[in-house]
Each structure stands twice: as C-alpha cells, then as structure tokens.
LOMARGU-563062 format. One line per 3 residues: number of its first residue (from 1); their letters; for each residue x negated, y, z of C-alpha. Coordinates in Angstrom, 1 decimal. Each point is the difference from the previous one (the first is absolute). Last residue first. Layout:
N
NUM) a) X/Y/Z; ...
//
This chain:
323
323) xxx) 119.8/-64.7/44.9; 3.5/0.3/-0.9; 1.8/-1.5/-3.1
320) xxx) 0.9/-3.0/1.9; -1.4/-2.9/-2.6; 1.2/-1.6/-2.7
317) xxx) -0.8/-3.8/-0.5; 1.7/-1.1/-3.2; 0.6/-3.4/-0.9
314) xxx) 1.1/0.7/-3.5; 1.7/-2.7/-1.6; -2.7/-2.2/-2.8
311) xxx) -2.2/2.3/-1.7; 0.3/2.4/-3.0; -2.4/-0.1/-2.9
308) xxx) -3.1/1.8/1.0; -2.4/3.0/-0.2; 1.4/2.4/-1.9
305) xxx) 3.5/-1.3/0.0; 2.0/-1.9/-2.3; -3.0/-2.4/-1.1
302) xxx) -1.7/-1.4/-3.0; -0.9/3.8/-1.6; -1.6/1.4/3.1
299) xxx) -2.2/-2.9/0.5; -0.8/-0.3/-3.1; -1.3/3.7/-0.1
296) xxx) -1.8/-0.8/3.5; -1.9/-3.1/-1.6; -1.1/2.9/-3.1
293) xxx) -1.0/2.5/2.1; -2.5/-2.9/2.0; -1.5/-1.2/-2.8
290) xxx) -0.3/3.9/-1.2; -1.6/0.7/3.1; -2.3/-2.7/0.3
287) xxx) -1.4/0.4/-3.5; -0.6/3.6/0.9; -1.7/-0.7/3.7
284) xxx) -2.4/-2.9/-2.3; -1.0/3.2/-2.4; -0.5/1.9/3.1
281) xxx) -2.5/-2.5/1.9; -1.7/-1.3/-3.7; -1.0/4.5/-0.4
278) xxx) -1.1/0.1/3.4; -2.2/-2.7/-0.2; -1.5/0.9/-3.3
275) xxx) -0.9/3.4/1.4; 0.9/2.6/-2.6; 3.3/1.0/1.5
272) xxx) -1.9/0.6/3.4; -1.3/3.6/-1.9; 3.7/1.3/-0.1
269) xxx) 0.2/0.0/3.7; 2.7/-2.6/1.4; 3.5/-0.4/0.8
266) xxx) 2.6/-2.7/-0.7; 3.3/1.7/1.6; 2.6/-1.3/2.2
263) xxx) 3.1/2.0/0.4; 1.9/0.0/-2.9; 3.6/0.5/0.2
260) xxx) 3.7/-1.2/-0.9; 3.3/0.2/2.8; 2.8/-1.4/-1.8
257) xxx) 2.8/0.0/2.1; 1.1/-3.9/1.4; 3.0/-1.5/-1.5
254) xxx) 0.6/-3.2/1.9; -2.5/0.6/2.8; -1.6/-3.2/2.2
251) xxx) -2.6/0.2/-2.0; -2.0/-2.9/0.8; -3.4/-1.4/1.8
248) xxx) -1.2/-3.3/1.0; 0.7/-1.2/-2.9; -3.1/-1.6/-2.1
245) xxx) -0.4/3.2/-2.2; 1.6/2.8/2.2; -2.6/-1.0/2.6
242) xxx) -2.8/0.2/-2.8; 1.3/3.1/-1.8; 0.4/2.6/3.3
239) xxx) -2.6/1.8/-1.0; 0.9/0.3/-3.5; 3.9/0.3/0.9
236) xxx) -0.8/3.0/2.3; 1.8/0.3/3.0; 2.9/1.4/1.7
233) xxx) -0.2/-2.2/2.8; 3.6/-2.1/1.8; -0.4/-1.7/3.5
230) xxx) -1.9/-1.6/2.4; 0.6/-3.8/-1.7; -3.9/-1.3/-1.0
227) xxx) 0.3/1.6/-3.2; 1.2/2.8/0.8; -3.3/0.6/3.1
224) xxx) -2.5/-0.8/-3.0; 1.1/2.4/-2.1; -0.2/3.1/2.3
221) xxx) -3.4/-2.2/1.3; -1.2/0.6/-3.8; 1.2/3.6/-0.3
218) xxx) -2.3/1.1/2.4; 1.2/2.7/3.1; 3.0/-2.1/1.0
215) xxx) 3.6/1.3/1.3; 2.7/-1.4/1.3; 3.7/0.9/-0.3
212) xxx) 3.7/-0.1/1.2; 1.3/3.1/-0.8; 0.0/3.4/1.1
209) xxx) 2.1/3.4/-2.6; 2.5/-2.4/-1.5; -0.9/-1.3/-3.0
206) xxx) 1.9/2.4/-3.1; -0.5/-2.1/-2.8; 0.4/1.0/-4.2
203) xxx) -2.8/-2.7/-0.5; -2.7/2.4/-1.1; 0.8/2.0/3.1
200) xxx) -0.6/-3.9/2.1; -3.7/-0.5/-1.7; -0.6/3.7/0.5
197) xxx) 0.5/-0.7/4.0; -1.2/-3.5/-0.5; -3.6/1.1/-1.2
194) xxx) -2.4/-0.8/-3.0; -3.4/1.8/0.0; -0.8/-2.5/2.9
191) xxx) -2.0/1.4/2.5; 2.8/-0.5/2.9; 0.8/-3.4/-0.9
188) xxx) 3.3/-0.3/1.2; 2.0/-3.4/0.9; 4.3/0.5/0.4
185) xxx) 1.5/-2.1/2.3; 3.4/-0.2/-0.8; 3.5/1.7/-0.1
182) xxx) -1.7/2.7/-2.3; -0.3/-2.3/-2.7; 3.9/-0.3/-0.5
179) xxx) 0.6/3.1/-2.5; -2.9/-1.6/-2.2; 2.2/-2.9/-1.0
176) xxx) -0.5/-3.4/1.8; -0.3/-3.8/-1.5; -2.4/0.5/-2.9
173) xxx) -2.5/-2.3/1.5; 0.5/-1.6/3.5; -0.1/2.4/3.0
170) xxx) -2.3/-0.7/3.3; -0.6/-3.9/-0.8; -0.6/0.7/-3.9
167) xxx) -2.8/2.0/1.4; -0.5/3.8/-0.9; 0.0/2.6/-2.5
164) xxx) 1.4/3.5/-1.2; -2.1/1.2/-2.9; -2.6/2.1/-1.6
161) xxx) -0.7/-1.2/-3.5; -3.8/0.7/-1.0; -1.6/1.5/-3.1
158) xxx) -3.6/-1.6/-0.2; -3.5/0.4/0.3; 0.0/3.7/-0.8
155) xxx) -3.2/0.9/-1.3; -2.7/2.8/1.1; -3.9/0.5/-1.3
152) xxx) -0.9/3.1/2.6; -0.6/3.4/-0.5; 3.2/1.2/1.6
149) xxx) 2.2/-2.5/2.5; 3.5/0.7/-1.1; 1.3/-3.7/0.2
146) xxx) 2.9/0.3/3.0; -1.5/-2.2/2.6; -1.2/-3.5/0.8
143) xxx) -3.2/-0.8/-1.6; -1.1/-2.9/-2.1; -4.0/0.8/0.3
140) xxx) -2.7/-1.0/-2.6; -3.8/-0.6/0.8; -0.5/0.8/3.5
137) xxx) -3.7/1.3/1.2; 1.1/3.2/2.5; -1.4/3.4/-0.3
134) xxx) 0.6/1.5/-3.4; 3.1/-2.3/-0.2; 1.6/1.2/3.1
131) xxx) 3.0/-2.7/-0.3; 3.1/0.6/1.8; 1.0/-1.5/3.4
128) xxx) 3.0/-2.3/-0.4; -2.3/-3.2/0.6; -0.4/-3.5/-0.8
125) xxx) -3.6/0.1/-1.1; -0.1/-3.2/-2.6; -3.4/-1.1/-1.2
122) xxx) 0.0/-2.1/-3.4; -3.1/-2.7/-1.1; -0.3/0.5/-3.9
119) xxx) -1.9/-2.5/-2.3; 2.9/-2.6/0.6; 2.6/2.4/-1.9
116) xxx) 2.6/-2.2/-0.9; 0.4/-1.6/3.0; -0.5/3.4/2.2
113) xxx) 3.3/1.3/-1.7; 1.9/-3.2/0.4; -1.1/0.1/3.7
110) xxx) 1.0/3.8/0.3; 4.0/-0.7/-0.6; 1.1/-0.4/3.6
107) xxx) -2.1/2.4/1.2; 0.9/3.1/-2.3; 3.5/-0.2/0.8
104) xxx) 1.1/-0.3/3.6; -3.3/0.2/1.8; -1.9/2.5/-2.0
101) xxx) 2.7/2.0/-0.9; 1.5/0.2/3.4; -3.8/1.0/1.4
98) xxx) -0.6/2.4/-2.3; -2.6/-0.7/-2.6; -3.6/0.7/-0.4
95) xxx) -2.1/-2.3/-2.7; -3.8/-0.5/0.6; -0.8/-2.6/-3.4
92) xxx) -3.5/-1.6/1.0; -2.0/-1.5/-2.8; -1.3/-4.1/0.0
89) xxx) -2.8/-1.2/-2.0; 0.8/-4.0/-0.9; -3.6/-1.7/0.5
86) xxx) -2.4/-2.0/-2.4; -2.8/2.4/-0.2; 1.3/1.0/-3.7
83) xxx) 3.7/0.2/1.7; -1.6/2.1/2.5; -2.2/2.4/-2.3
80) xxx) 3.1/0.8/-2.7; 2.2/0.6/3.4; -2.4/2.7/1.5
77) xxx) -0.8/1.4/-3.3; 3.9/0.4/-0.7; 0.5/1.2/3.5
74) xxx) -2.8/2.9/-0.4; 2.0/0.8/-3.1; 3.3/0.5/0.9
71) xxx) -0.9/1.7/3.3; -2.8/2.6/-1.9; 2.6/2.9/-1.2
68) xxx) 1.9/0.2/3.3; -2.8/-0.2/2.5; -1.7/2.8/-2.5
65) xxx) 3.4/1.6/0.5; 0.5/-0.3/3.8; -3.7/0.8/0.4
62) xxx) 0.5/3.5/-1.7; 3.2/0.5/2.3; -2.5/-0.6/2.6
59) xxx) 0.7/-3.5/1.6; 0.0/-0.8/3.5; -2.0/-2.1/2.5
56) xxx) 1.7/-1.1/3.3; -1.7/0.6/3.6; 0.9/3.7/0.5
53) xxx) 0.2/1.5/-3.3; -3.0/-0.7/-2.2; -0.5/1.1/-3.3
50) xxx) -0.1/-1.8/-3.9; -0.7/0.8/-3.2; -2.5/2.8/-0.2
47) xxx) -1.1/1.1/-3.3; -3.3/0.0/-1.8; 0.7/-3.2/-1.4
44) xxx) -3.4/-1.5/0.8; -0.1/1.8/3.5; 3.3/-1.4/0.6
41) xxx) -1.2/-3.5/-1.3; -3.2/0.3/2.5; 2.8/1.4/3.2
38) xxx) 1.8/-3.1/-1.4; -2.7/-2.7/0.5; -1.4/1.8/2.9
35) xxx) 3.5/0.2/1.9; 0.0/-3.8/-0.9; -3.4/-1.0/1.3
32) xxx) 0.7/1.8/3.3; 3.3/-2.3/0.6; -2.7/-3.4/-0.4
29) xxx) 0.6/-2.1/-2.4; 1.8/-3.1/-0.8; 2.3/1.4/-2.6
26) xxx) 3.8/-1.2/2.3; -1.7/1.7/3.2; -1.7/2.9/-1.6
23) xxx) 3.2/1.2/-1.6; 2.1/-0.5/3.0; -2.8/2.1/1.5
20) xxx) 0.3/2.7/-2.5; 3.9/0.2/0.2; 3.2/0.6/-2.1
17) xxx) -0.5/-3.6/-1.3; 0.0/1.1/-4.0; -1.8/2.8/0.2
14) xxx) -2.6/-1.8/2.0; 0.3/-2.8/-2.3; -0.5/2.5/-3.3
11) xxx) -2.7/1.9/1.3; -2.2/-3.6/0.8; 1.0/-0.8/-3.7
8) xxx) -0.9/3.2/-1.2; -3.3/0.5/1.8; -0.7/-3.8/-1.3
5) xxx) 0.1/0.8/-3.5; -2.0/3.2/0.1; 0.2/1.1/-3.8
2) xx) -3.0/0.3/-1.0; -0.7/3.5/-1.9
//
C-alpha cells in the first residue's frame, strides 16, 4: 500500500492548528484541498479522524492517537528536509498555565528554556480555564487545583511554602509575631488553596471577627499590591520567588506556621509523553524545580526566618482594624 505522505502532513497541520483554514493558509492551498486530503487519509485508514464543531476542527479520540503516534515523526521528516534545504524547521510547543504562574514564574525563566531549544517556538495561554484535551490543541498544561484529574499524565511541579509577605516599607523582615498581623492590612487571594483564617488557627490566633483587608481574584495582583506597600499576602514562595529574590518582598513574621502544599500540577494525556516537545518542556520544568528547591533550601538554612534575616527597627504601618 503507499503510504499517502502528503495526507499525513496536511492531517498533521490541521491537527496541529485546530483549524482547516489555518491549515490552508500556512500549506498554500486552498481549505477544500485540505478536507480532501484528510477525508482521502480517512478513507485510507478506514476511520474518521476529525469532525466539525462550529468553525473549529476536532479530533476523534482515534485522531488524537494517530495525531499522537505520527507528531514525533512528521517533525523529524520536517526538520531532516529543512536542514537538507538549508533552513532551521521550527515545532510549536502550546503550553496552558494560569495567569500567576505564567507571569510570576514561568516567564521569567522561559528565555533560557527557548535558548536551548531553538527548534521549538512556545505559545503561552495565560488562563485558569482547564484544558479539554479531546477538543482543544494544547500540548502540556500546569493547572491550578488539587491533582485528581483521572486518565490523564499528572505531576506535581513543586511543593510550595505559603507565607505572610510584603514590602520592607510596610513591615521589615522578622520584625512582628503572628499575634500582631491582624493590626494591618491583610491581602486575600480568594482562589488561593492557602487562606489567613487557617493561616492564623495554625498560628494559635484568635483575629478579631472584621479586619482590615482587601481582596484579589488572581494571586499575581495579591502579590503585586504587597509589594508595592497595600499590605501583607499569604502567598506562595514559588510565585512570589522573583520579588522575594531582589527584595521587594519580605516576611515580615518571626516564626511563621508552616503551611505546606501543592497546588500546581503538570498535566497532560499519556499519549503527549511521546512528543519530543513535550517530553524537552517537562524534563526542563524538573531541572527548574530542583534548581529552584535547592536556592529555597539555602535560603532557609542562611537565615533566622523563612524568608529573611531581620531588618533594621520596624516601621510598622498598622491600620484601624475596621473596614
């Protein structure tokens, strides 16, 4: 039987982009000629791999595998024939993230990622929406959540502290003990998985029943709003890692309660573990995370709180704890 080469290929952009007419546009040809090249490889096969819902194209579950199984190798033939025409091929890498991850941890380390990998061009979607995988073309999700997602490929990315923070300005490191947080304003993310209520039981503190508070809906403008002076955030020290880096952010808590958890997850189906892409994007994720495990284990070790030594005299700006 001949194996029909360019029924494949024209399959394999379509699948790719999500969309016939993308496909026609980036191969040249008209949208018609693509439904005819893969109606001809469905007939082939004897199976159908793709249907129509609305505008967008989506993948059978038997299109989803033979997508799947022929990625790895359709890129190979793509790359062998470019470098042998005299270009560098490039592949796509879809990766879903929410929006705090995205802009607090995974953008400020992609351009080390994309250096080593100059094959691969990367598309972010910033979004807490979960991935339909059967329906939507993303490669390999980081999801927020609580990791039980059945028949999919799922990995903790990393175990994160949760912990009081905010400018040096507002409170300087190590200078108040949990009892006092209630005098300030207090930031709440309300997704987070971490909140001051079990943050202050975990501390043995009994905050009176208002305080001073305001509240965000994404975990990046929670951390944000500290660092620019509005207040105190129970955050994550992975998403808060950059601002905590270079200063901007503290704990301003001697002895703050250990509050442990992991609530970002790498996630994908099973068959994206075969994909090249895929498989250089997670082994890159690892490396990160144990780089960045081990600078918050020094950190921990070289200084008498969590986050930081102890500042100069506290210049503490409480706040009425009404409102």
């Amino acid at each position: 039987m001949q194996l029909p080469i360019r029924a494949i290929f024209v399959f394999h952009t379509a699948a790719r982009l999500g969309s016939v007419s993308k496909a026609a546009e980036e191969l040249s040809v008209t949208p018609s000629a693509v439904s005819q090249q893969i109606q001809a490889l469905e007939t082939q096969l004897g199976l159908t791999l793709m249907s129509k819902v609305g505008r967008r194209i989506v993948l059978t579950e038997a299109g989803e595998r033979y997508y799947a199984t022929i990625t790895d190798e359709v890129e190979r033939i793509a790359e062998a024939t470019n470098l042998i025409r005299g270009y560098r091929s490039v592949t796509t890498l879809t990766v879903r993230a929410t929006p705090t991850l995205s802009n607090k941890w995974l953008l400020p380390r992609l351009g080390a990622f994309l250096d080593r990998n100059p094959d691969l061009e990367v598309r972010i979607d910033g979004t807490n929406e979960p991935t339909n995988f059967k329906r939507e073309v993303v490669d390999v999700e980081i999801r927020h959540g609580d990791g039980r997602w059945p028949g999919l490929f799922v990995e903790g990315l990393a175990e994160e502290d949760f912990l009081p923070a905010c400018s040096p300005d507002y409170a300087p490191a190590a200078s108040l003990t949990a009892a006092e947080l209630p005098r300030f304003r207090l930031i709440h993310s309300v997704k987070s998985q971490a909140q001051w209520p079990r943050w202050f039981a975990l501390a043995g503190v009994a905050p009176a029943e208002r305080w001073a508070r305001v509240s965000f809906d994404r975990s990046h403008m929670a951390i944000d709003a500290a660092a620019g002076g509005m207040g105190i955030a129970l955050e994550s020290a992975l998403m808060m890692d950059r601002e905590l880096e270079n200063g901007r952010l503290v704990c301003p808590v001697r002895t703050p309660p250990s509050v442990r958890l992991v609530t970002q997850w790498i996630v994908c189906p099973h068959e994206h573990l075969k994909q090249r892409k895929v498989r250089l994007f997670l082994d890159w994720l690892r490396a990160e995370r144990a780089g960045w495990e081990t600078r918050r284990r020094n950190a921990l070790s070289a200084t008498r709180s969590p986050l930081a030594a102890a500042g100069p005299a506290p210049r503490r700006r409480s706040v009425p704890a009404s409102g």
